[in-house]
N, C-alpha and C positions, 0 to 999 in steps of 0.2 A: 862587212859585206862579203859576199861570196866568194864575190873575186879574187878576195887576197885571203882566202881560209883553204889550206889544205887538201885534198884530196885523200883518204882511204880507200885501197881497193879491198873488197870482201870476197874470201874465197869460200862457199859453202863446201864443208865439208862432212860425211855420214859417219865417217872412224878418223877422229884427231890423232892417233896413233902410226897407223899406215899410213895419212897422208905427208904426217912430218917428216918418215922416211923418205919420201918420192919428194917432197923440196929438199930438204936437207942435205941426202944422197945425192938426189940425180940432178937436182935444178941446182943445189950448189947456196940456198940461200942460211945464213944466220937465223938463229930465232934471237930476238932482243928483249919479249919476256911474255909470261902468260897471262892471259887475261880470261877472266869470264871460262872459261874451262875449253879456251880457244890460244892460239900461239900469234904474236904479233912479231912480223920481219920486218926491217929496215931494208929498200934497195936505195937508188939513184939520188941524191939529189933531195935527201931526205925523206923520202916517199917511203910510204908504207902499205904492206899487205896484212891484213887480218882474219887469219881462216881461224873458223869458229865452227862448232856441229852443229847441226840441222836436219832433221829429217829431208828437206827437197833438196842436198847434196846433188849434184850433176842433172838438174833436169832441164838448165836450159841448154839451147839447142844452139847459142850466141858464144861469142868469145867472155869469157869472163873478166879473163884480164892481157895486155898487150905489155912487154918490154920493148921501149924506144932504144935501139942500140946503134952501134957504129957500124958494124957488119957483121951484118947477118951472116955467113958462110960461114965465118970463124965460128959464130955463138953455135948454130946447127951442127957443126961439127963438132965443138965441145960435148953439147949437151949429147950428142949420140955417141960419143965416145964414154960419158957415162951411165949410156941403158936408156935415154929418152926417145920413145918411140914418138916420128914423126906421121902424123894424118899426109896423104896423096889424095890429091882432087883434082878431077877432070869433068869441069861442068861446064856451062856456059858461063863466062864472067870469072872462072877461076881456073886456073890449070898449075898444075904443082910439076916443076923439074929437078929431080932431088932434094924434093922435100921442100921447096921453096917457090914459091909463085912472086909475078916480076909484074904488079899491074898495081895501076891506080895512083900512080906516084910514089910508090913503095915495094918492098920487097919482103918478103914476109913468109914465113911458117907458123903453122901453127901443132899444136900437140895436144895431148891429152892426159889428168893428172889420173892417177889411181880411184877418184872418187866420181873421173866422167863429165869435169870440167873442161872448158877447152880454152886453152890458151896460148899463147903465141909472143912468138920477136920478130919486129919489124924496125927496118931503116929505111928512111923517108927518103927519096929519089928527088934528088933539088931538078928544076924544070926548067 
């Protein structure tokens, strides 16, 4: 059943090379081996990410992928302590205060990898 099978996230990416750098370097993640002419990380909890090329590298307009963390401030400030530029948004329904929006039961940032994916860390706001 589904229920109990895993999750993969897919990160589409247009240059396997520059992007390994920008997780590697800046995001800070492990590669645990290659596949298919693509690089597969382990994070949390045995969760894995699988970025692979592809020509439609960065074209959606959605989050790709989300890290569930403990706190958010710390991770934000890690990561821009390693060069991770954080997205600011002031829209209806989203407002970012140092890089960090405080709505919906969560706290969250989000960023952008070198290939124009968008991704993000968020810690869930108990209610």
């Amino acid at each position: 059943m589904l229920t109990n099978s895993p999750i993969v996230a897919y990160i589409p990416v247009a240059d396997v090379q520059r992007a390994r750098k920008f997780y590697e370097e800046k995001v800070g993640l492990k590669p645990k081996e290659t596949y298919a002419g693509g690089v597969i990380y382990e994070c949390g909890n045995g969760s894995r990410a699988f970025m692979y090329p592809t020509p439609g590298a960065g074209t959606s307009k959605a989050s790709t992928l989300f890290w569930a963390v403990d706190d958010v401030e710390a991770e934000v400030a890690e990561l821009k302590g390693r060069g991770v530029q954080f997205e600011e948004y002031n829209a209806p329904g989203i407002k970012t205060e140092n890089s960090i929006s405080n709505a919906g039961g969560a706290k969250t940032a989000w960023f952008k990898d070198t290939e124009g994916n968008i991704l993000a860390v968020s810690q869930r706001i108990p209610t």
